[in-house]
N, CA, C and O atoms as a GROMACS GRO file, in nm:
protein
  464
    1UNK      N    1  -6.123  -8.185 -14.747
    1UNK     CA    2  -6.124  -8.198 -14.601
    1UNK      C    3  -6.127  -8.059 -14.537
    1UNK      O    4  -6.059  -7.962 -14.571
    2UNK      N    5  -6.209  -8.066 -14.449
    2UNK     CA    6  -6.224  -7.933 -14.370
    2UNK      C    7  -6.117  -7.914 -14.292
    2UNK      O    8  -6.032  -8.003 -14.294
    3UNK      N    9  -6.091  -7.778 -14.191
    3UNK     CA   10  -5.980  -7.758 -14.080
    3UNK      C   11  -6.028  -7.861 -13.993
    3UNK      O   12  -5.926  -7.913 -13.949
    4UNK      N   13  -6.157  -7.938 -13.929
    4UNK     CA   14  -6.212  -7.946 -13.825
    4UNK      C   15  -6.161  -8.146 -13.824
    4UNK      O   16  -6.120  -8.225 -13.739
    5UNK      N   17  -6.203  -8.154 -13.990
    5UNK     CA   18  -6.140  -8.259 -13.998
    5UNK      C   19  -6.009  -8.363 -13.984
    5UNK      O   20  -5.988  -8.481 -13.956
    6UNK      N   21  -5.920  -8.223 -14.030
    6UNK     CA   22  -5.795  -8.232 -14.017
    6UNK      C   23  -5.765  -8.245 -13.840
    6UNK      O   24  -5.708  -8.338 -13.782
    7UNK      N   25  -5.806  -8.155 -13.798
    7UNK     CA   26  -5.769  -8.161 -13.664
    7UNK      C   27  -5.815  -8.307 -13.575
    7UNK      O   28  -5.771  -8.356 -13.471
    8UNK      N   29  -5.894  -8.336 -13.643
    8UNK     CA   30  -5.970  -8.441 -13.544
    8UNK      C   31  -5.914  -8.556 -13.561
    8UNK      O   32  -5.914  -8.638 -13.469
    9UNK      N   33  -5.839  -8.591 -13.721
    9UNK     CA   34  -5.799  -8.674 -13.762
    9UNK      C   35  -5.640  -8.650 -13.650
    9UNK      O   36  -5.607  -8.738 -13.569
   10UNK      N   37  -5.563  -8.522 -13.667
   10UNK     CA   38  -5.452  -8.568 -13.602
   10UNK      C   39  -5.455  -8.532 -13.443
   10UNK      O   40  -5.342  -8.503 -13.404
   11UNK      N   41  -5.557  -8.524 -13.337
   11UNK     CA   42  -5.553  -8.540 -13.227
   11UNK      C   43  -5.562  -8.643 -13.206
   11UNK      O   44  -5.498  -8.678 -13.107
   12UNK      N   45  -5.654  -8.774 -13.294
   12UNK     CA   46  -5.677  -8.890 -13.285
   12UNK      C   47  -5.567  -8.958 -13.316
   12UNK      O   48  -5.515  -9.031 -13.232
   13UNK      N   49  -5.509  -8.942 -13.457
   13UNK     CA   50  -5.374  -8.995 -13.444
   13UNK      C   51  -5.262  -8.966 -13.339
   13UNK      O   52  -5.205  -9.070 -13.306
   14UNK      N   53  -5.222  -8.876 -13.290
   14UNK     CA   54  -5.140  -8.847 -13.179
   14UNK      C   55  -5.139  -8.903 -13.034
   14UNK      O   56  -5.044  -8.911 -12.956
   15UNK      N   57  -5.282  -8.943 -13.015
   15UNK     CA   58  -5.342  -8.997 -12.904
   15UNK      C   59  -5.287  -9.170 -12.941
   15UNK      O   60  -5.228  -9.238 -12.858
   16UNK      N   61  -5.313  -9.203 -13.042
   16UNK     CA   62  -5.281  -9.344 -13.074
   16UNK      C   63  -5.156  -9.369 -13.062
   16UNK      O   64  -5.119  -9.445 -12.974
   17UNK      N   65  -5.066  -9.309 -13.148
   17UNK     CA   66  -4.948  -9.261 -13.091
   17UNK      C   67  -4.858  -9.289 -12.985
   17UNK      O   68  -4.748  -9.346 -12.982
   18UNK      N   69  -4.927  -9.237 -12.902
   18UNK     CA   70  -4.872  -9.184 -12.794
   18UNK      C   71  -4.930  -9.311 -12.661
   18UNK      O   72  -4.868  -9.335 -12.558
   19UNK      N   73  -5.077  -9.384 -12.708
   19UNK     CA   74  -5.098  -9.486 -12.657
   19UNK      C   75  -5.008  -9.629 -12.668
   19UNK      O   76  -5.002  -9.712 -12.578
   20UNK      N   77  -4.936  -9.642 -12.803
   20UNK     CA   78  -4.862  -9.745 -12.833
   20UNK      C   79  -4.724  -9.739 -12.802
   20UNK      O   80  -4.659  -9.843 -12.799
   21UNK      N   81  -4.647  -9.577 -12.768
   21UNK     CA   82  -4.546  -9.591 -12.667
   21UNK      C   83  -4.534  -9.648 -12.523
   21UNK      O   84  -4.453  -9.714 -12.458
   22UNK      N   85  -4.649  -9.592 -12.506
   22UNK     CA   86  -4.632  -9.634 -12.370
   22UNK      C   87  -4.689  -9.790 -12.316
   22UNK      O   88  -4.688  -9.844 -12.205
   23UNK      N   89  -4.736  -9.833 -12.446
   23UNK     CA   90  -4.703 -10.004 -12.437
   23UNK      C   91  -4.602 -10.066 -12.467
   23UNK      O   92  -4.557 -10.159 -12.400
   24UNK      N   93  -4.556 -10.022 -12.571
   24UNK     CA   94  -4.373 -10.040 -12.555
   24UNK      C   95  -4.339 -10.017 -12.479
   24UNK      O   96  -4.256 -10.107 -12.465
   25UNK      N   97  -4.328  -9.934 -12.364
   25UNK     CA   98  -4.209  -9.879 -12.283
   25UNK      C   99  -4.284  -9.958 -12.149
   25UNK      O  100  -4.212  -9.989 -12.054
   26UNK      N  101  -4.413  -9.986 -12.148
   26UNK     CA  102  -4.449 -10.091 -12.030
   26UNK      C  103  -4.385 -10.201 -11.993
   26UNK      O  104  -4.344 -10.237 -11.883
   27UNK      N  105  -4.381 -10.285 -12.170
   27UNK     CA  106  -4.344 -10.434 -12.202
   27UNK      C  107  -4.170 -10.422 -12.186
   27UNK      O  108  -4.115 -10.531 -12.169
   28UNK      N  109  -4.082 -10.304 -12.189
   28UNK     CA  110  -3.999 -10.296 -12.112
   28UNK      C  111  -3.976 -10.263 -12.016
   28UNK      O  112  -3.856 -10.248 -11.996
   29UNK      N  113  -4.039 -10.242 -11.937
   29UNK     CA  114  -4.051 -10.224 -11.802
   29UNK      C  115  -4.004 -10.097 -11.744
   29UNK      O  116  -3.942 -10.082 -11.639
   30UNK      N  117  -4.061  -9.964 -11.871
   30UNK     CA  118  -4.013  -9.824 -11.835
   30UNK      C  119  -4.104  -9.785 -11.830
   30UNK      O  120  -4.204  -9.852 -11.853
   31UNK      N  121  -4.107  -9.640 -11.791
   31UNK     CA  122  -4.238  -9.486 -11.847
   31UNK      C  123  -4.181  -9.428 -11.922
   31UNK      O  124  -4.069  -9.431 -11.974
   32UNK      N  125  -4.301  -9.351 -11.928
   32UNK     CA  126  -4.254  -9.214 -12.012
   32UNK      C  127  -4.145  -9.149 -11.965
   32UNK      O  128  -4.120  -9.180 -11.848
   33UNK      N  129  -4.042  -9.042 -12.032
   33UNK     CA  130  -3.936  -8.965 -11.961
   33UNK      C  131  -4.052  -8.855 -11.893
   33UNK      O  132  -4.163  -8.848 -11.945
   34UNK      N  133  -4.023  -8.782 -11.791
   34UNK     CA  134  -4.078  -8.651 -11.800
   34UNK      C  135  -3.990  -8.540 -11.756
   34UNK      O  136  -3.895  -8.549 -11.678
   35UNK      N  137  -4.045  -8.406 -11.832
   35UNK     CA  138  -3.967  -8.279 -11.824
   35UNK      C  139  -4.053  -8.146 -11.790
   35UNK      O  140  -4.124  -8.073 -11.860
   36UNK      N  141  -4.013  -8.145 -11.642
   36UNK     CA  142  -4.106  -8.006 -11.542
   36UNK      C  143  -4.067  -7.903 -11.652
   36UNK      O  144  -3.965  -7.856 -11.703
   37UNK      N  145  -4.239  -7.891 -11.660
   37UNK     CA  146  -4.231  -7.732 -11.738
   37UNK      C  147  -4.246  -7.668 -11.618
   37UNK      O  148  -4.254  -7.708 -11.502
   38UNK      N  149  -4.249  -7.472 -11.710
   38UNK     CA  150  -4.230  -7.369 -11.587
   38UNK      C  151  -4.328  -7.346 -11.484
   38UNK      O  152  -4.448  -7.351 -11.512
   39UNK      N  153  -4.302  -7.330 -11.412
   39UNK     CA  154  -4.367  -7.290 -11.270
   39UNK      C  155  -4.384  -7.411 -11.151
   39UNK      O  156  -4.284  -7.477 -11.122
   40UNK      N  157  -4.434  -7.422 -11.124
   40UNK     CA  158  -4.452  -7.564 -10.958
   40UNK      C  159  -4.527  -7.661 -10.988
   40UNK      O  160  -4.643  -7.653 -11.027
   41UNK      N  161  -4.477  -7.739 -10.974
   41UNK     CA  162  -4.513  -7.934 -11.039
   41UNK      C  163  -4.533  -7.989 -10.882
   41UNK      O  164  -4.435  -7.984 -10.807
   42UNK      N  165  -4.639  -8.033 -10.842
   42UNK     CA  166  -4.624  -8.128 -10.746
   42UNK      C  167  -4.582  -8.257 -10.782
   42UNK      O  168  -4.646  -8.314 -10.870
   43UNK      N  169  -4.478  -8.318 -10.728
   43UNK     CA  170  -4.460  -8.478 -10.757
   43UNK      C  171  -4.465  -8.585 -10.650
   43UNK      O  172  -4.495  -8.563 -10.532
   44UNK      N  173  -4.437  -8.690 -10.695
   44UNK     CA  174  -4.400  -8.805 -10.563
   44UNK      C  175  -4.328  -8.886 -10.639
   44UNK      O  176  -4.352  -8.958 -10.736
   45UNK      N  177  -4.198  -8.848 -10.549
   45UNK     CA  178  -4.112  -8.915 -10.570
   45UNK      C  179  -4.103  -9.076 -10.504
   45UNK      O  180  -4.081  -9.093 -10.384
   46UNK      N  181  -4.122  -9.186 -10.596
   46UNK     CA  182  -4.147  -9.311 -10.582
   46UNK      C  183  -4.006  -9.397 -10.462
   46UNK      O  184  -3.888  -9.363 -10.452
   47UNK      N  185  -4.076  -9.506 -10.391
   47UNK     CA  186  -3.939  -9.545 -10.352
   47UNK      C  187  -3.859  -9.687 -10.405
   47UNK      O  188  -3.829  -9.794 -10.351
   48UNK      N  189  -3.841  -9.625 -10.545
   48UNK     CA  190  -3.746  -9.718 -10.580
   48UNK      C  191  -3.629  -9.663 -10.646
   48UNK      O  192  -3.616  -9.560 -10.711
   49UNK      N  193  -3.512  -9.793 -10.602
   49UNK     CA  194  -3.377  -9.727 -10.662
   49UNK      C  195  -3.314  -9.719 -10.834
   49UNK      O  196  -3.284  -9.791 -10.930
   50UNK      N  197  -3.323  -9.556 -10.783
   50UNK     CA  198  -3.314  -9.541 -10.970
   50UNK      C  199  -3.203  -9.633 -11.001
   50UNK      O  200  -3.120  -9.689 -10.930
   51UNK      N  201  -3.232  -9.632 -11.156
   51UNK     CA  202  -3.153  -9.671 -11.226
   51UNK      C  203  -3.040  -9.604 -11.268
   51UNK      O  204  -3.036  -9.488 -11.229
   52UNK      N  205  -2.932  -9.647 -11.346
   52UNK     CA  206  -2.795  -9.645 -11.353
   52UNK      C  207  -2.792  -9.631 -11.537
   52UNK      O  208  -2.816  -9.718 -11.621
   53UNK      N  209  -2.760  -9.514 -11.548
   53UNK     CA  210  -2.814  -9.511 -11.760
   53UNK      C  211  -2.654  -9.475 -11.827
   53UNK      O  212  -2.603  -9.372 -11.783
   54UNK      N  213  -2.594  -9.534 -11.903
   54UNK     CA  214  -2.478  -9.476 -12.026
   54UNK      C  215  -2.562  -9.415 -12.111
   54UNK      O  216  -2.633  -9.508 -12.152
   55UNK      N  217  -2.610  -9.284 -12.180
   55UNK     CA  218  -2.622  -9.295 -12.295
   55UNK      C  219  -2.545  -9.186 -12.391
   55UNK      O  220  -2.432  -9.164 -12.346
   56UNK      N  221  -2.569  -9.121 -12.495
   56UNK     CA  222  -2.556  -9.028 -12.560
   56UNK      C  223  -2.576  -8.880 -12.478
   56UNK      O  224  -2.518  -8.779 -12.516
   57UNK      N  225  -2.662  -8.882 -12.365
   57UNK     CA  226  -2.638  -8.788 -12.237
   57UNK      C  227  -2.548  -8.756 -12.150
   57UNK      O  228  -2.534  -8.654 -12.083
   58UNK      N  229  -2.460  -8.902 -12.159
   58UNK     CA  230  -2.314  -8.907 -12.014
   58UNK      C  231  -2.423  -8.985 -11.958
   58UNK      O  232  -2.527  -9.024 -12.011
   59UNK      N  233  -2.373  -9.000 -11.825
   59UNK     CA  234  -2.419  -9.076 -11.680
   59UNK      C  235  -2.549  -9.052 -11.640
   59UNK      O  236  -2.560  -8.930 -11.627
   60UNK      N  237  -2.636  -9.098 -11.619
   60UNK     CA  238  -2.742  -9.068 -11.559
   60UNK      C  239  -2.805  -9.136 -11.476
   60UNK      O  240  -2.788  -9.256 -11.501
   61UNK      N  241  -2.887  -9.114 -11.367
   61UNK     CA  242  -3.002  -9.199 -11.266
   61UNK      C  243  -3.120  -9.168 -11.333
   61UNK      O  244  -3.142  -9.061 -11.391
   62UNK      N  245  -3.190  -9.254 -11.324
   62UNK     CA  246  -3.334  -9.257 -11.367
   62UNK      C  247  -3.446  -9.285 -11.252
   62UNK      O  248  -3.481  -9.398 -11.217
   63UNK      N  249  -3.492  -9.174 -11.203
   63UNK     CA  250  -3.627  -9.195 -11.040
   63UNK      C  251  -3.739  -9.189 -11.124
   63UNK      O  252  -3.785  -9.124 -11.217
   64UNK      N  253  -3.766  -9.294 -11.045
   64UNK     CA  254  -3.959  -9.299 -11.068
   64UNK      C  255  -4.008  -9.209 -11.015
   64UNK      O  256  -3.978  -9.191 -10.897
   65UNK      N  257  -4.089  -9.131 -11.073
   65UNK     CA  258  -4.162  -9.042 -10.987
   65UNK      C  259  -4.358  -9.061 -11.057
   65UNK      O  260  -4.414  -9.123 -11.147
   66UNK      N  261  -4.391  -8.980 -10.967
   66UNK     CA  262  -4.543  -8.989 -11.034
   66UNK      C  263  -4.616  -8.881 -10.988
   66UNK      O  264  -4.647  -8.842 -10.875
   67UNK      N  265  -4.642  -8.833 -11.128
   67UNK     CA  266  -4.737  -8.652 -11.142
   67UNK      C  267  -4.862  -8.683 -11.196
   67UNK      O  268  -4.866  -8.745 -11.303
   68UNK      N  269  -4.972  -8.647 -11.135
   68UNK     CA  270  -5.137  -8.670 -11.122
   68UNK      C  271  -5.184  -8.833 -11.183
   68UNK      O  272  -5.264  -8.866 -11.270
   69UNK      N  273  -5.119  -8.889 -11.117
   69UNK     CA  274  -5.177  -9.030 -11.083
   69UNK      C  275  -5.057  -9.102 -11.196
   69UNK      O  276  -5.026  -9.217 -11.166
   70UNK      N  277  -4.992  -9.048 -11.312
   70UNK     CA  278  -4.964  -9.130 -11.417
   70UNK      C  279  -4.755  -9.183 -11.375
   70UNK      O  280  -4.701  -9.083 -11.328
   71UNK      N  281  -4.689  -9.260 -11.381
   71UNK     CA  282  -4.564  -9.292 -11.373
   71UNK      C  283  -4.493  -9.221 -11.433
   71UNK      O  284  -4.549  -9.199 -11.540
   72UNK      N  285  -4.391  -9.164 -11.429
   72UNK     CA  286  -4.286  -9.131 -11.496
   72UNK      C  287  -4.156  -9.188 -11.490
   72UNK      O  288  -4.132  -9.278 -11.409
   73UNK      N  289  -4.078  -9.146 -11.563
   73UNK     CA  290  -3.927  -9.185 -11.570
   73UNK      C  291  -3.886  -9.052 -11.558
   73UNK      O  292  -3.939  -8.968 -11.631
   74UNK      N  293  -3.778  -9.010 -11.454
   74UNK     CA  294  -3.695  -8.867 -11.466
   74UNK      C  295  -3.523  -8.889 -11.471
   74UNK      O  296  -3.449  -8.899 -11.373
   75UNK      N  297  -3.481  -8.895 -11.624
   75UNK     CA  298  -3.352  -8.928 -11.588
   75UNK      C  299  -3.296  -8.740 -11.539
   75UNK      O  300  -3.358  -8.637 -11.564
   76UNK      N  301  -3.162  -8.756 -11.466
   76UNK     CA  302  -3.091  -8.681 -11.427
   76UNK      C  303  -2.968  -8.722 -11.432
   76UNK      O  304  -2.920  -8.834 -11.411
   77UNK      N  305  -2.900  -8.581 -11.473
   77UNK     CA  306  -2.732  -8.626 -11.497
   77UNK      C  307  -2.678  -8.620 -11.359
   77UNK      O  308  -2.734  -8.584 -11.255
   78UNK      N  309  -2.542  -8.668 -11.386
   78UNK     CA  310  -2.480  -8.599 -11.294
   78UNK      C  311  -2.432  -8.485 -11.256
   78UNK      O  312  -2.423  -8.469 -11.134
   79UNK      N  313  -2.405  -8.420 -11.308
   79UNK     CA  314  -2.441  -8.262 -11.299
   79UNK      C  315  -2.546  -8.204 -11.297
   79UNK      O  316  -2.535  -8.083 -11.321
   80UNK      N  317  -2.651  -8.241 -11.276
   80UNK     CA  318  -2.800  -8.184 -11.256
   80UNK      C  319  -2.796  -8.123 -11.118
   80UNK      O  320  -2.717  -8.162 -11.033
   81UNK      N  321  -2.881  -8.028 -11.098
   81UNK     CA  322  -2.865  -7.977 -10.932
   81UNK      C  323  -2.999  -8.039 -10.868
   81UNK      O  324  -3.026  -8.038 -10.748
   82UNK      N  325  -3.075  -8.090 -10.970
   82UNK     CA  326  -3.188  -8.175 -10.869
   82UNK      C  327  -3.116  -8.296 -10.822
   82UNK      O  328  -3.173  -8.341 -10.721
   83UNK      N  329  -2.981  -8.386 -10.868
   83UNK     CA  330  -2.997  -8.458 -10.801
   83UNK      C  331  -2.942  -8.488 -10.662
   83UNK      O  332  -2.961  -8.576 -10.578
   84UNK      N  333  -2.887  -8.408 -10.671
   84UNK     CA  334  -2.869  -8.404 -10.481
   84UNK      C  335  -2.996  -8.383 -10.417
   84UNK      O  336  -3.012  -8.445 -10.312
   85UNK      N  337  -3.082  -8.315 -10.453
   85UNK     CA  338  -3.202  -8.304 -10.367
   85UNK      C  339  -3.287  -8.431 -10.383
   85UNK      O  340  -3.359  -8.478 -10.295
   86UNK      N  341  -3.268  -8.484 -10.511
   86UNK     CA  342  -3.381  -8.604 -10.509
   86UNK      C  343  -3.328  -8.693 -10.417
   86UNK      O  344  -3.396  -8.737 -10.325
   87UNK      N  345  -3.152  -8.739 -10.443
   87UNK     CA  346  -3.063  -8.800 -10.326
   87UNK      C  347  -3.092  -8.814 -10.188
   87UNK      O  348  -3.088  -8.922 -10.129
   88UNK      N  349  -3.131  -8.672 -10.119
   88UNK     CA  350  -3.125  -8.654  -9.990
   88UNK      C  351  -3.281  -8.716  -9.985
   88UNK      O  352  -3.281  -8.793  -9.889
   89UNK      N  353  -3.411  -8.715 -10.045
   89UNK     CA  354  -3.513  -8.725 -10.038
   89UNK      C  355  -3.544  -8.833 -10.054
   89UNK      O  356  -3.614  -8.871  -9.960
   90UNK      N  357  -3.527  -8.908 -10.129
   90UNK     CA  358  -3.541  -9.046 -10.182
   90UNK      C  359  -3.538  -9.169 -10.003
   90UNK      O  360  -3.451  -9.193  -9.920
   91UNK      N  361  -3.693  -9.215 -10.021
   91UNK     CA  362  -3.687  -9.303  -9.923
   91UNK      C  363  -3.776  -9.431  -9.913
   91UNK      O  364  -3.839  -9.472 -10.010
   92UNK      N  365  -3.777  -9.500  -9.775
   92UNK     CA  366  -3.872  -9.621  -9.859
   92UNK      C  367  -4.031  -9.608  -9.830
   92UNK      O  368  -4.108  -9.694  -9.785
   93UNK      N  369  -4.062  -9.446  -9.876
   93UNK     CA  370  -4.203  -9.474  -9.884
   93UNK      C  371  -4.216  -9.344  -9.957
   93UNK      O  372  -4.141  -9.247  -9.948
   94UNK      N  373  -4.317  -9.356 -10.025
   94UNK     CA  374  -4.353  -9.218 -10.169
   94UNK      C  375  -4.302  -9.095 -10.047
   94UNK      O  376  -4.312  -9.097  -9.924
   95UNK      N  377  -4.246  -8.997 -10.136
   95UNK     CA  378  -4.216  -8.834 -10.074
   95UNK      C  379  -4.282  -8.740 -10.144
   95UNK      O  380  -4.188  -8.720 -10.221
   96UNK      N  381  -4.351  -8.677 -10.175
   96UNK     CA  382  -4.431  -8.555 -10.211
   96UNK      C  383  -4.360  -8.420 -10.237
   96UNK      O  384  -4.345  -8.333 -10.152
   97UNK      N  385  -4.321  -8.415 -10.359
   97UNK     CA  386  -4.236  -8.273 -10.369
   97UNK      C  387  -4.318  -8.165 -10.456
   97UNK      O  388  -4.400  -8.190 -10.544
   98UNK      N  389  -4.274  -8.031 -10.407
   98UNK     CA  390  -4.286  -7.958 -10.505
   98UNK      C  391  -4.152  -7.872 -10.584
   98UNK      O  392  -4.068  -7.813 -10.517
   99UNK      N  393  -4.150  -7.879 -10.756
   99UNK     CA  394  -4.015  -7.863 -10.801
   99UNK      C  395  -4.065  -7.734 -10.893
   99UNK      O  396  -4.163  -7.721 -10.966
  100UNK      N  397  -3.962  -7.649 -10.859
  100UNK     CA  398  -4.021  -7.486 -10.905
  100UNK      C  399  -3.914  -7.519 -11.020
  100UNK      O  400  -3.812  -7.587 -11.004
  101UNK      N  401  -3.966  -7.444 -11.169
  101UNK     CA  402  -3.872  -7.454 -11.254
  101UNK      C  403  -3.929  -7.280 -11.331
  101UNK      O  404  -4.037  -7.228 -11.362
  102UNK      N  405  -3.754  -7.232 -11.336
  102UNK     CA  406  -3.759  -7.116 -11.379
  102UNK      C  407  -3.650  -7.083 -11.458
  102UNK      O  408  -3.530  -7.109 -11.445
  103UNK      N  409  -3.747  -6.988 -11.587
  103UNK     CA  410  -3.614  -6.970 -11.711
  103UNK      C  411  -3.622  -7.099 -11.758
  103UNK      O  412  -3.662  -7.204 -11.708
  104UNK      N  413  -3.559  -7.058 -11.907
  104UNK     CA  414  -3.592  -7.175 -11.993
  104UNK      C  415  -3.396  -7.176 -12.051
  104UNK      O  416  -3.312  -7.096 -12.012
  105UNK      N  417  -3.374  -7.288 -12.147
  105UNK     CA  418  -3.264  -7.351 -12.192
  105UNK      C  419  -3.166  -7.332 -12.053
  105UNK      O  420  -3.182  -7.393 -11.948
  106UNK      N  421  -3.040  -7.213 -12.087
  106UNK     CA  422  -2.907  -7.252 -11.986
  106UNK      C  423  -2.940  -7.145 -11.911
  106UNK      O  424  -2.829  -7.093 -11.907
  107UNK      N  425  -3.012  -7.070 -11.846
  107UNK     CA  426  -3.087  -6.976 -11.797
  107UNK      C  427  -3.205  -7.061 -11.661
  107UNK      O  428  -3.261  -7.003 -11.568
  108UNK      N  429  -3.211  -7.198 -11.691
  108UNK     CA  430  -3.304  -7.274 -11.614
  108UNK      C  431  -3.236  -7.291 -11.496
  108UNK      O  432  -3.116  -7.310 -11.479
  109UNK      N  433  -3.363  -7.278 -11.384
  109UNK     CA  434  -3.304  -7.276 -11.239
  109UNK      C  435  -3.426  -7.376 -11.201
  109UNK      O  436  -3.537  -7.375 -11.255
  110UNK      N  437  -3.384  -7.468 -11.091
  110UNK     CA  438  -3.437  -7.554 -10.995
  110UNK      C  439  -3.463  -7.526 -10.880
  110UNK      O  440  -3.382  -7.461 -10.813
  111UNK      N  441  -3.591  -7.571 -10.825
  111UNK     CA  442  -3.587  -7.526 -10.655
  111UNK      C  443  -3.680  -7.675 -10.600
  111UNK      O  444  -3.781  -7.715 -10.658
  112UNK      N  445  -3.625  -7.734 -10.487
  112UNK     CA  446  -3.688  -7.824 -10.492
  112UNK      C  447  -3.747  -7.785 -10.296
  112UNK      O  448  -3.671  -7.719 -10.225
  113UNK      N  449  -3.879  -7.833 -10.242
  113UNK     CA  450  -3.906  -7.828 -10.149
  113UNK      C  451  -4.021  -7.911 -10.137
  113UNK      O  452  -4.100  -7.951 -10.222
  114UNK      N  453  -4.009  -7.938  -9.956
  114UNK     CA  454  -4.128  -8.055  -9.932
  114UNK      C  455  -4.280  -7.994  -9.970
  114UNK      O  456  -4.296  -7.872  -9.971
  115UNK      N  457  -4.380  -8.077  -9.999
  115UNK     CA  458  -4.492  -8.020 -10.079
  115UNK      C  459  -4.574  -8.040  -9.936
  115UNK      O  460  -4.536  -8.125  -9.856
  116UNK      N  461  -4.681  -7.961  -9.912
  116UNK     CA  462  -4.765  -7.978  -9.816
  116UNK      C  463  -4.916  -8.057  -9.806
  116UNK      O  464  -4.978  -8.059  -9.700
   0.00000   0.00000   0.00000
């Protein structure tokens, strides 16, 4: 097998993958999690009321949000500093944010503001 093969074989597998999660997580009636990489994410924050999570994380809310057309799931702890901002924002019709993320692991900083 060539490099070209190899590769093609596992973009294709990964894609499959990654297609059959998110039919699982449909048929339960979730999305994907998602996690703002660095620099400015436009989002829209959906208007429905997150959910309420126990897990191996502590406490969490879970907002729908949705980044270039696709659903997400964003859980947040309670100690997160986005969620007071998603809190104050959260309403009954999509909100449009932009969320600056800077520095990576315990060094990571949040900035959240209305998107134009």
């Amino acid at each position: 097998m060539s490099v070209k093969d190899i590769q093609k074989w596992k973009e294709a597998k990964l894609d499959e993958l990654q297609k059959k999660q998110r039919e699982v997580l449909r048929a339960k009636g979730r999305n994907p999690f998602f996690k703002f990489p660095e620099g400015e994410t436009t989002i829209t924050l959906m208007p429905d009321l997150p959910r309420e999570n126990t897990g191996r994380f502590g406490e969490q809310l879970i907002f729908t949000i949705k980044v270039d057309g696709q659903l997400y799931d964003l859980p947040l702890r309670a100690t997160s500093p986005l969620l007071r901002h998603f809190v104050q924002r959260i309403s009954d019709k999509p909100v449009k944010l932009t969320v600056i993320r800077a520095g990576r692991d315990k060094s990571t900083r949040y900035s959240v503001k209305d998107a134009k």
